[in-house]
Wavefront OBJ file of the C-alpha trace (Angstrom):
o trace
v 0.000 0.000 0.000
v 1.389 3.397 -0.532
v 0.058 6.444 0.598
v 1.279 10.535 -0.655
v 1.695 13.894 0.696
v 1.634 16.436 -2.023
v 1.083 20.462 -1.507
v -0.036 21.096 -5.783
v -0.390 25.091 -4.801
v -2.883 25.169 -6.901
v -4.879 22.310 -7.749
v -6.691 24.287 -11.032
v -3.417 25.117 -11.854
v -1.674 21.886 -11.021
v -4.413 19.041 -11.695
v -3.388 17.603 -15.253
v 0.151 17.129 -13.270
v -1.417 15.226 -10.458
v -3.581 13.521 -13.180
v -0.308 12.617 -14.959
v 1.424 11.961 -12.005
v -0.917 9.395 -10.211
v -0.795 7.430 -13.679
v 2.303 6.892 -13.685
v 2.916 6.567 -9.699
v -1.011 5.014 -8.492
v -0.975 5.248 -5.013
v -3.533 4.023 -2.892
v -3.719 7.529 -1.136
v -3.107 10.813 -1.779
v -3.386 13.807 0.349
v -2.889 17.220 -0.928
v -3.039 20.641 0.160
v -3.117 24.458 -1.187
v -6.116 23.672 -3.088
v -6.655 27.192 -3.243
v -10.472 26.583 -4.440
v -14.172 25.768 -3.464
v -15.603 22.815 -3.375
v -18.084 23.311 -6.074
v -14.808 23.684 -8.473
v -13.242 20.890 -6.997
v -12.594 18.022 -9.530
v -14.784 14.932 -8.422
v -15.349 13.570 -11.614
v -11.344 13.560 -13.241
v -10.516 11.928 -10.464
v -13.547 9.560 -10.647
v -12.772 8.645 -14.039
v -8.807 8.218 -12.331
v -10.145 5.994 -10.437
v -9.788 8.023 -6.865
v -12.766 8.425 -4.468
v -11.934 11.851 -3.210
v -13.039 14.423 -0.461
v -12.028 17.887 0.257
v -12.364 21.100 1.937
v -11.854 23.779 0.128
v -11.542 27.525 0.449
v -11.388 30.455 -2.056
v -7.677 31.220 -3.402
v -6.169 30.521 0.191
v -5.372 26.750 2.047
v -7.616 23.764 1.189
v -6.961 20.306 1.769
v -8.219 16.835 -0.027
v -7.808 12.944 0.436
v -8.161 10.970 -2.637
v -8.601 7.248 -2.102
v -9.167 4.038 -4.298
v -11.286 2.752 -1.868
v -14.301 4.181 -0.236
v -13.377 7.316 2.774
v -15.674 7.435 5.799
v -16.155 9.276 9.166
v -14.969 12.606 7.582
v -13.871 15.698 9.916
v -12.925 19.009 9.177
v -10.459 21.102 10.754
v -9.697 20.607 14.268
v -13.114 20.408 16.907
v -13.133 22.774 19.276
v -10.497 25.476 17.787
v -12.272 27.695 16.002
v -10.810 28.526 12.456
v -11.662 30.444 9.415
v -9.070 28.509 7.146
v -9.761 25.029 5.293
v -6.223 23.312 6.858
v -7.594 20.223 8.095
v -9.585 17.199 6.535
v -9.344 13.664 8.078
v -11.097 10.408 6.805
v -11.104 6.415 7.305
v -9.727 4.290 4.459
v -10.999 0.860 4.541
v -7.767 -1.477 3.906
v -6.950 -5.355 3.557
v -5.296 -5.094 7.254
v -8.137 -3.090 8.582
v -9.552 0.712 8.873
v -6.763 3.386 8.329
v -7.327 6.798 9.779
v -6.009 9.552 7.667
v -5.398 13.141 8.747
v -4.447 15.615 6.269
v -2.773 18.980 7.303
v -2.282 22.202 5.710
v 0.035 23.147 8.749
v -0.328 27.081 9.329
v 2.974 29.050 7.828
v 3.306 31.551 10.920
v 5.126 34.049 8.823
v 7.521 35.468 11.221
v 8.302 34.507 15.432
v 6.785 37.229 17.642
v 3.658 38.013 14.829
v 0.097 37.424 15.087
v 0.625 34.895 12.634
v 2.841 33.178 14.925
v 1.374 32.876 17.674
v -1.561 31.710 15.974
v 0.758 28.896 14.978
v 1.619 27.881 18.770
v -2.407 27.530 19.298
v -2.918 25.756 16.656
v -0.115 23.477 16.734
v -1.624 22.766 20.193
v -5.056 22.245 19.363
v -3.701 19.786 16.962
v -1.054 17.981 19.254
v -4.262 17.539 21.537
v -7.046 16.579 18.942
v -4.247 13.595 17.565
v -4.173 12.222 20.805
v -8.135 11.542 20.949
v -7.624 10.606 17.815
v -4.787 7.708 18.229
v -7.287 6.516 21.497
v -10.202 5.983 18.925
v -7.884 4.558 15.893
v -4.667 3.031 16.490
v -3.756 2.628 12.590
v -3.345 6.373 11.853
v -1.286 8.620 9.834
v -0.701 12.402 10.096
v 0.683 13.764 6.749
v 0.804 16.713 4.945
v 2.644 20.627 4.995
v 3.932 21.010 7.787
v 5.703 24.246 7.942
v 8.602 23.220 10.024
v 11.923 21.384 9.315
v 12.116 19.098 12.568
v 16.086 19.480 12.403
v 18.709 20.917 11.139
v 19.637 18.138 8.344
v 16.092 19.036 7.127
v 17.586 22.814 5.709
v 20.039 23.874 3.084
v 21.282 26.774 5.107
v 20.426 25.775 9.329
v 22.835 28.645 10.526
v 21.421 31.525 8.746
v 18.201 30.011 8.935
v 18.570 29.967 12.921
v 15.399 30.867 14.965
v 13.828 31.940 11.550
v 9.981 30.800 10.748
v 10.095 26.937 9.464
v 13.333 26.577 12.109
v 12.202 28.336 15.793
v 12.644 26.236 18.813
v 8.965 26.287 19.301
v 8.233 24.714 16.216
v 10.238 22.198 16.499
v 9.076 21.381 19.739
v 5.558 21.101 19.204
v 6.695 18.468 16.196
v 8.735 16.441 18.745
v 5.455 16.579 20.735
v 3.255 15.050 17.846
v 6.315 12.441 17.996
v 5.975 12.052 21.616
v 2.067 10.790 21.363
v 3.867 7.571 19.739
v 4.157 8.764 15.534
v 7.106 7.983 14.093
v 8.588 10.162 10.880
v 8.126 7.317 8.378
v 11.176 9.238 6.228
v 13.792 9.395 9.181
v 12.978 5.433 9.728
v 15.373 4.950 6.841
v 18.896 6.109 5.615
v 18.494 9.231 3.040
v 20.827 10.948 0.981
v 22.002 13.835 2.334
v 20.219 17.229 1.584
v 17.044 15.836 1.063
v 14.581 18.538 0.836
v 10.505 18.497 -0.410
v 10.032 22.291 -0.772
v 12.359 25.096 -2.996
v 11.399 28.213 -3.428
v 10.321 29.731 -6.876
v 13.179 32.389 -6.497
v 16.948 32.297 -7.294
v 16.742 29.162 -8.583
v 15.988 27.434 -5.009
v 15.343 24.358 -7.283
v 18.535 23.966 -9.246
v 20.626 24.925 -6.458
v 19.216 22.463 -4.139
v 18.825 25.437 -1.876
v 15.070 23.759 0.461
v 13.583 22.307 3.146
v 12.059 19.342 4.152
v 9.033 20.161 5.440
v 6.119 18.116 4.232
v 6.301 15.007 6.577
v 4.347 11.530 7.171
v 4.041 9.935 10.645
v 2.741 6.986 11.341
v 1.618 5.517 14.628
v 3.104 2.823 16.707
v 0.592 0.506 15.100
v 1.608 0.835 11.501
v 5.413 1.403 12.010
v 6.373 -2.189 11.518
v 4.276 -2.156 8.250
v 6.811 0.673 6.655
v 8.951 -0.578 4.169
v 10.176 2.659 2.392
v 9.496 6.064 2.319
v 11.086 8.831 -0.652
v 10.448 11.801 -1.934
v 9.605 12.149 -5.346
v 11.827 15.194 -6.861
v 10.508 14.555 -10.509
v 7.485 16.712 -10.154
v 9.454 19.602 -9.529
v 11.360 19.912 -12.992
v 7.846 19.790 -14.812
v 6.987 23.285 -16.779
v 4.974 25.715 -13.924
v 5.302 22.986 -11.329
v 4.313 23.455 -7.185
v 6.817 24.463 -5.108
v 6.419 20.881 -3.161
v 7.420 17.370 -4.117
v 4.995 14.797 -3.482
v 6.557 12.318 -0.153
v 5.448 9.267 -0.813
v 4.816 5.902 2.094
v 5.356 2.487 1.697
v 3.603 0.039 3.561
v 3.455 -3.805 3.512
l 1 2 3 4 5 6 7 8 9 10 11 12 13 14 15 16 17 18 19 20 21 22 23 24 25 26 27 28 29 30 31 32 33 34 35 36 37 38 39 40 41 42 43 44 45 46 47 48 49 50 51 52 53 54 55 56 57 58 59 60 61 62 63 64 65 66 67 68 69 70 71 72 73 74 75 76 77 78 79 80 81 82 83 84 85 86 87 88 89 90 91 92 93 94 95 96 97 98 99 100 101 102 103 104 105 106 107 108 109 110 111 112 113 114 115 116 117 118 119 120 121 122 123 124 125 126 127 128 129 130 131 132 133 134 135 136 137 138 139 140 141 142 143 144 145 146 147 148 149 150 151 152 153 154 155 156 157 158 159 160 161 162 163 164 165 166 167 168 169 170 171 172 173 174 175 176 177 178 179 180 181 182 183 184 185 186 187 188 189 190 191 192 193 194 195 196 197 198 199 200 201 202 203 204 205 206 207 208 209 210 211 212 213 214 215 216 217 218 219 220 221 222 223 224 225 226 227 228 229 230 231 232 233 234 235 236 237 238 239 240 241 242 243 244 245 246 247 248 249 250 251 252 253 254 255 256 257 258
């Protein structure tokens, strides 16, 4: 089974490259994020006729989420209960599976902008809210994975420059503790469980040619739960998308499980 992570920033943009891509690489599951559109323009039926169930929640030129699955999704939630939020960042759903149900939270982690903004500290609470709302979640279903954008690189491996980068948004102490926290509920970074070439990043930036000079950041992640860790038999990101003609700024992280 293999299950994706893939911020298209821009899915009306970006959808004959998912189309192409999920031809040629058919995952079981793929989450995405930056839909950056409503529902009602979301793309049901192309991915019907892919052969993907999907669901999303979607939101006008900003955030957005979806989970596309080859199998029926049920018990869907949106965004995090009990924190109130504008922005479409969260969707979770069950996958039915040969080894059983498969919960599947998607996250459009918030950016934060800059430490000691607005933006920031909405960050903290909602990186709390979440922290909180994945432990009920691993009490109710054991087989889960977290997955998507998450705005931080958990160390400094996962940066091309971590020294003048220091303490900057994507790097702060206080993100990186909050992701050690979603670790400490008992998730495991499926891509650290293996040995990865050095410099392995899933986001460049448009500008200077971030791309071509390698110059990123790893920071859209997978975690799986105690349950499913012994299931993992690879996990890689996928740099091809990246050199295709207007591409996202992401790479697609894709999970392999037995």
């Amino acid at each position: 089974m293999q299950i994706a992570t893939w911020n298209v920033n821009s899915l009306s943009v970006r959808l004959p490259q998912v189309l192409d891509w999920l031809a040629r690489q058919p995952v079981d599951v793929l989450c995405l994020q930056e839909l950056k559109l409503t529902e009602d323009k979301f793309p049901f039926m192309e991915l019907r006729s892919a052969g993907y169930e999907a669901v999303a929640f979607g939101q006008k030129t900003y955030n957005g989420v979806a989970i596309l699955a080859r199998t029926p999704l049920t018990a869907l939630a949106r965004n995090i209960p009990g924190f109130e939020d504008e922005q479409a960042r969260v969707i979770a759903a069950t996958v039915e599976t040969p080894q059983g149900p498969l919960r599947v939270l998607n996250g459009y982690f918030v950016n934060g902008q800059a430490p000691g903004t607005d933006k920031f500290a909405y960050k903290m609470r909602w990186l709390q809210a979440l922290h909180d709302w994945v432990r009920s979640e691993l009490a109710a279903h054991p087989r889960l994975v977290l997955l998507g954008d998450f705005n931080v690189a958990p160390e400094d491996r996962d940066s091309y420059d971590p020294v003048g980068l220091a303490d900057t948004i994507h790097h702060t102490r206080e993100e990186r503790a909050h992701f050690q926290a979603l670790l400490g509920l008992g998730l495991t970074d499926a891509y650290r469980m293996f040995e990865q070439p050095e410099k392995s990043y899933s986001w460049w930036d448009y500008r200077m040619l971030g791309f071509q000079k390698n110059r990123g950041l790893r920071i859209d992640h997978i975690l799986v739960s105690e349950a499913l860790r012994g299931a993992v038999t690879a996990c890689t990101i996928d740099r091809a998308p990246r050199k295709n003609p207007q591409p996202s700024d992401h790479a697609p992280v894709v999970l392999t499980m037995a």
